[in-house]
C-alpha positions in Angstrom: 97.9 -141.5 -86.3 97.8 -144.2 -89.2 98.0 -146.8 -86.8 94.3 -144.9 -85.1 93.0 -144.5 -88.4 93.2 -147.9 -89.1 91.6 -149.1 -86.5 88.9 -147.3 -86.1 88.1 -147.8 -89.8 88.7 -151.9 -88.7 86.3 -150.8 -86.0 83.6 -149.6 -87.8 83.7 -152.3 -90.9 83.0 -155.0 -87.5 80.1 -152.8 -86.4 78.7 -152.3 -89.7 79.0 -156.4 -90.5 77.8 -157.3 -86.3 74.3 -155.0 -87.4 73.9 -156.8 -91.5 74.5 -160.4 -89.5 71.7 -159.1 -86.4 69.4 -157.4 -88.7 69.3 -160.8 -90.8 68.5 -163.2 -88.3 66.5 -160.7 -86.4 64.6 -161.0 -89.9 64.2 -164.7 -90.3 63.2 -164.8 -86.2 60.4 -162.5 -87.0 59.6 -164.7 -90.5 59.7 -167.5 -88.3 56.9 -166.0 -86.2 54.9 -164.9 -88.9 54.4 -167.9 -89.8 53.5 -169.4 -86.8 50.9 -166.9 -86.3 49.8 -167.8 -89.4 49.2 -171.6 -88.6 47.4 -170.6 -86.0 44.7 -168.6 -87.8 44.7 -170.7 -91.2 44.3 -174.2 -89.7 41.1 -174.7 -91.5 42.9 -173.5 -94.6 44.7 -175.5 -97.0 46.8 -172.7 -98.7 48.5 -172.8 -94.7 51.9 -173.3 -94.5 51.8 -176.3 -93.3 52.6 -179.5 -95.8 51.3 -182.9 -95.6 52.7 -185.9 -96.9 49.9 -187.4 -98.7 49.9 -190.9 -96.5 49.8 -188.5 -93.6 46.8 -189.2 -91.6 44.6 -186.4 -90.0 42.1 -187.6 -87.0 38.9 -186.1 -86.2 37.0 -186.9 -82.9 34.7 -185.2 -80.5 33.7 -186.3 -77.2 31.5 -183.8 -74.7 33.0 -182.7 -71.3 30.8 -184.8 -69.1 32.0 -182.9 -65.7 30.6 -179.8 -66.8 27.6 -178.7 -64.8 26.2 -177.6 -68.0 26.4 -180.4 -69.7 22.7 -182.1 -69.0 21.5 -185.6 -70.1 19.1 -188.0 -68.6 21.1 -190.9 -66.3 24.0 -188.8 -65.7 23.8 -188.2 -62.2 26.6 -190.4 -61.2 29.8 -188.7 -60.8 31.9 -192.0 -60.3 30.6 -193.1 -63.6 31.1 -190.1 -65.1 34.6 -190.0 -64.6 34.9 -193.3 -65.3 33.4 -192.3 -69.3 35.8 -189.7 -69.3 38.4 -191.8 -68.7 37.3 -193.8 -71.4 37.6 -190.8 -73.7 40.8 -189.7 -72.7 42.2 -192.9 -73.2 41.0 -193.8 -76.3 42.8 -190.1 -77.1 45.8 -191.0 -75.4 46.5 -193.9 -77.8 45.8 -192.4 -80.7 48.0 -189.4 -79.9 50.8 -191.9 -79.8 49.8 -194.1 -82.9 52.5 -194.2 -85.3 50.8 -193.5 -88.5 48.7 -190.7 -87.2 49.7 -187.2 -87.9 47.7 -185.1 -85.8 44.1 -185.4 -84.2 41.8 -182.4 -84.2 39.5 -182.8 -81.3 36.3 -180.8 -81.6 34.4 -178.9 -78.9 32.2 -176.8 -77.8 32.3 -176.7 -74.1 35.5 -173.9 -73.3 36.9 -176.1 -70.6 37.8 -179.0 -72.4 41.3 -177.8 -73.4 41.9 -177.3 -70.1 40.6 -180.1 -68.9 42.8 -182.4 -71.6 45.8 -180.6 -70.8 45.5 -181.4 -67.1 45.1 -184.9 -68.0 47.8 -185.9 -70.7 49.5 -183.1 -70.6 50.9 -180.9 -74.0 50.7 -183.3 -76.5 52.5 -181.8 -79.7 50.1 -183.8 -82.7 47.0 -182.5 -80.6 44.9 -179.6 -82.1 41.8 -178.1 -80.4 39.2 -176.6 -82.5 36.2 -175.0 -80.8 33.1 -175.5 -83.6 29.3 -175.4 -83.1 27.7 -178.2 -82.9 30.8 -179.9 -81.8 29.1 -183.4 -81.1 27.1 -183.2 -84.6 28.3 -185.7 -87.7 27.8 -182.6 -89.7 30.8 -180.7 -88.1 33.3 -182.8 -88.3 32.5 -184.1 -92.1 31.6 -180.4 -92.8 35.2 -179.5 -91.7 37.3 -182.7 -93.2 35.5 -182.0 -96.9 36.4 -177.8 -96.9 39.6 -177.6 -95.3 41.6 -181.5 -95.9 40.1 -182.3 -99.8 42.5 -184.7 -101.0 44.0 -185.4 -97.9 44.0 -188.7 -95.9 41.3 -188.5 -93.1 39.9 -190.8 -90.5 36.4 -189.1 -88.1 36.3 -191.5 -85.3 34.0 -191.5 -82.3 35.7 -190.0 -78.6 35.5 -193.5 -77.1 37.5 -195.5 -80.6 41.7 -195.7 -81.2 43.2 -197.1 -84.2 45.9 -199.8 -83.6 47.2 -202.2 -85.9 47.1 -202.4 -89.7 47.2 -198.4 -90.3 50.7 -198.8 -92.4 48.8 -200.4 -95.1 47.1 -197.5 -96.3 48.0 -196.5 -99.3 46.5 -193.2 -100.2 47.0 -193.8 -104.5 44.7 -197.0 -104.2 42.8 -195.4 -102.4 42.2 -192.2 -104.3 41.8 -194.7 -107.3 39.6 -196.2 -106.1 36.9 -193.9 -103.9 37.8 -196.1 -101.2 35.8 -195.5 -98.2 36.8 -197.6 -94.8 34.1 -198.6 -92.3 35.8 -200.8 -89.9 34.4 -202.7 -87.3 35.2 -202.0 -84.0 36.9 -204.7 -81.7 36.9 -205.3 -78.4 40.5 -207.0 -75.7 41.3 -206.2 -72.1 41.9 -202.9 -71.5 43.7 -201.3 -68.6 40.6 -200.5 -66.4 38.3 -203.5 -67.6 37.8 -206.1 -70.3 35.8 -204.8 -72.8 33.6 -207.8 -74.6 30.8 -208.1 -77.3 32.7 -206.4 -80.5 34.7 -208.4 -83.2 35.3 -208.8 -86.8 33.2 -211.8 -87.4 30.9 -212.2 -90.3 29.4 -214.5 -88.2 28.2 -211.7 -85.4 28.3 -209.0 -87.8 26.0 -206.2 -86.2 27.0 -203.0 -87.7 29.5 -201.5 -85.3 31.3 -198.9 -87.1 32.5 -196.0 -85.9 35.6 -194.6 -87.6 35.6 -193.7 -91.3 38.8 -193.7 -93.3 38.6 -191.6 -96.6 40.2 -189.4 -98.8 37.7 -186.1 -99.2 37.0 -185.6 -102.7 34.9 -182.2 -103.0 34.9 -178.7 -100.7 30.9 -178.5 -100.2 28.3 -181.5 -99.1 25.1 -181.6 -100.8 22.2 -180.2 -99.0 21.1 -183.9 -98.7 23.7 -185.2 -97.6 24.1 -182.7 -94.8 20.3 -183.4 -93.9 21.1 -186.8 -93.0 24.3 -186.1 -91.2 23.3 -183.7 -88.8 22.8 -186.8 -86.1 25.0 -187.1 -82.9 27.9 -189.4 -82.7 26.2 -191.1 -79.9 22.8 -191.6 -81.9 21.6 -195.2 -82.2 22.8 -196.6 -86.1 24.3 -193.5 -87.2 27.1 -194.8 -88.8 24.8 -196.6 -90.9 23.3 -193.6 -92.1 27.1 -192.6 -93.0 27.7 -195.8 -95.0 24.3 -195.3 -97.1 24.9 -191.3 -97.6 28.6 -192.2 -98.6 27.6 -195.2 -100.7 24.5 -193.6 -102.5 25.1 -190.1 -102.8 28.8 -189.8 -102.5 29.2 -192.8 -104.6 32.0 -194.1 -102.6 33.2 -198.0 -102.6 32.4 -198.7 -98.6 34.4 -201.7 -97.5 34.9 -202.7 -94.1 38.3 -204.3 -93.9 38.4 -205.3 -90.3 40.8 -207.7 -90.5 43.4 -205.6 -91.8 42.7 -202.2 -90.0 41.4 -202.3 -86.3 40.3 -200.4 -84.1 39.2 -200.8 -80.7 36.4 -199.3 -78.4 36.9 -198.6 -75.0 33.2 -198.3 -72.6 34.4 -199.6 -69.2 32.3 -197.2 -67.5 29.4 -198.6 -68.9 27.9 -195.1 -68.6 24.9 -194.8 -71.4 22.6 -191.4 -71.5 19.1 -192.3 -72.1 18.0 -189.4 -74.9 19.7 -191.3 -78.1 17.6 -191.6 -81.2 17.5 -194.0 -83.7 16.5 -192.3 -86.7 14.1 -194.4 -89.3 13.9 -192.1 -92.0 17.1 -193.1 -94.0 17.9 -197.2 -95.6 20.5 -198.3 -92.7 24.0 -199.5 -95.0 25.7 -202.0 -94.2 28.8 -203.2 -94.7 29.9 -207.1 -93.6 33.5 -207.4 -92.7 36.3 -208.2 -95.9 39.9 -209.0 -96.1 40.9 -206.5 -98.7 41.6 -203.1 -99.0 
């Protein structure tokens, strides 16, 4: 009888300890998922879980889905060409997904089968985030987003068709945070895997404006009305990123360098594929910015 008694108080002590061990795991699993669920409904929030290292950076780009039938521009009724510029796109994503120095790239849409069309192309990539925003292909969204939801953070908005390669590691996020350093680097231009892409390079000499990634730190949660005025252009607009060097210059009062020779970035357009509706708006002094060796 003592010998029962025993073990069924032994018994019960292992039950009782088996359901405190479950019960606290089960816990922390169901914390765990909590707070996935909650990176997936804050990401445009910065009190989200999630914590950046301040040299982390954060990519924004847009590109449109030029294979959907409801996407309508002048001189693109060319399917071969068409997927050709896709490829262009997707490429230029590709690398930048795998550059070292980038933390993740938010790619901006409108157009609901772009995920899937992404996905069925490169696959689940794990730094890739897909935010589906108005006015996807507008200047305005993407600066919009980068000031609210990533002040203080390191930032670069790059056009679909741009990738960042070397130079990257030598951003330091305290100079420039000192210094209201705003980069405008020139795109360049080397074989690529489909074609050799000519005609951009950091020259002084050939200087022509080419810019079309921005490297900043946001310093301020809302635009002035301004400001958003001027930005509410296309990517693809003729001289649009000189609009951005003059409203980050002048209003912003940022120091806009363009250290190409330290930071590049190349442009891939082997399709060769050009809408004809771009603008080139005239109602704004175009910036400039020749090409430097400094940071």
């Amino acid at each position: 009888m003592v010998f029962r008694k025993k073990f069924r108080n032994t018994l019960l002590l292992l039950i009782v300890a088996f359901a405190v061990y479950v019960g606290k795991y089960a816990l922390t699993f169901n914390s765990l998922a909590l707070v996935d669920t909650e990176k997936l409904t804050t990401r445009f929030n910065t009190t989200a879980t999630t914590t950046f290292n301040k040299s982390h950076l954060i990519v924004f780009t847009s590109f449109p889905l030029m294979t959907d039938p409801k996407y309508k521009k002048s001189n693109l009724n060319k399917p071969l060409m068409i997927a050709d510029r896709m490829k262009d796109f997707t490429e230029s994503l590709n690398y930048t997904l795998q550059h070292q120095c980038v933390n993740e790239v938010h790619l901006f849409y409108d157009q609901d089968g772009m995920p899937k069309y992404i996905n069925s192309v490169l696959g689940k990539q794990p730094k890739l985030i897909f935010d589906k925003v108005p006015n996807a292909y507008s200047y305005l969204s993407l600066f919009d987003i980068a000031h609210k939801n990533y002040t203080d953070k390191l930032v670069m908005i790059t056009n679909g068709d741009i990738y960042p390669a070397d130079g990257f590691e030598k951003l330091d996020y305290d100079h420039m945070k000192a210094n209201r350093a705003f980069y405008v680097p020139s795109r360049r231009s080397r074989r690529e895997r489909r074609c050799l892409v000519t005609r951009y390079t950091c020259d002084p000499k050939t200087y022509i404006g080419s810019h079309d990634s921005y490297i900043f730190i946001p310093d301020r949660k809302e635009l002035p009305p301004k400001t958003k005025e001027y930005l509410t252009l296309k990517f693809d607009d003729a001289g649009i990123e000189n609009i951005v060097i003059t409203v980050y210059r002048e209003i912003l009062k940022y120091r806009v360098t363009n250290p190409c020779f330290i930071l590049h970035i190349y442009h891939i357009h082997c399709s060769g594929l050009r809408h004809n509706d771009r603008i080139r708006p005239k109602y704004v002094k175009v910036g400039l910015a020749r090409p430097t060796r400094e940071l």
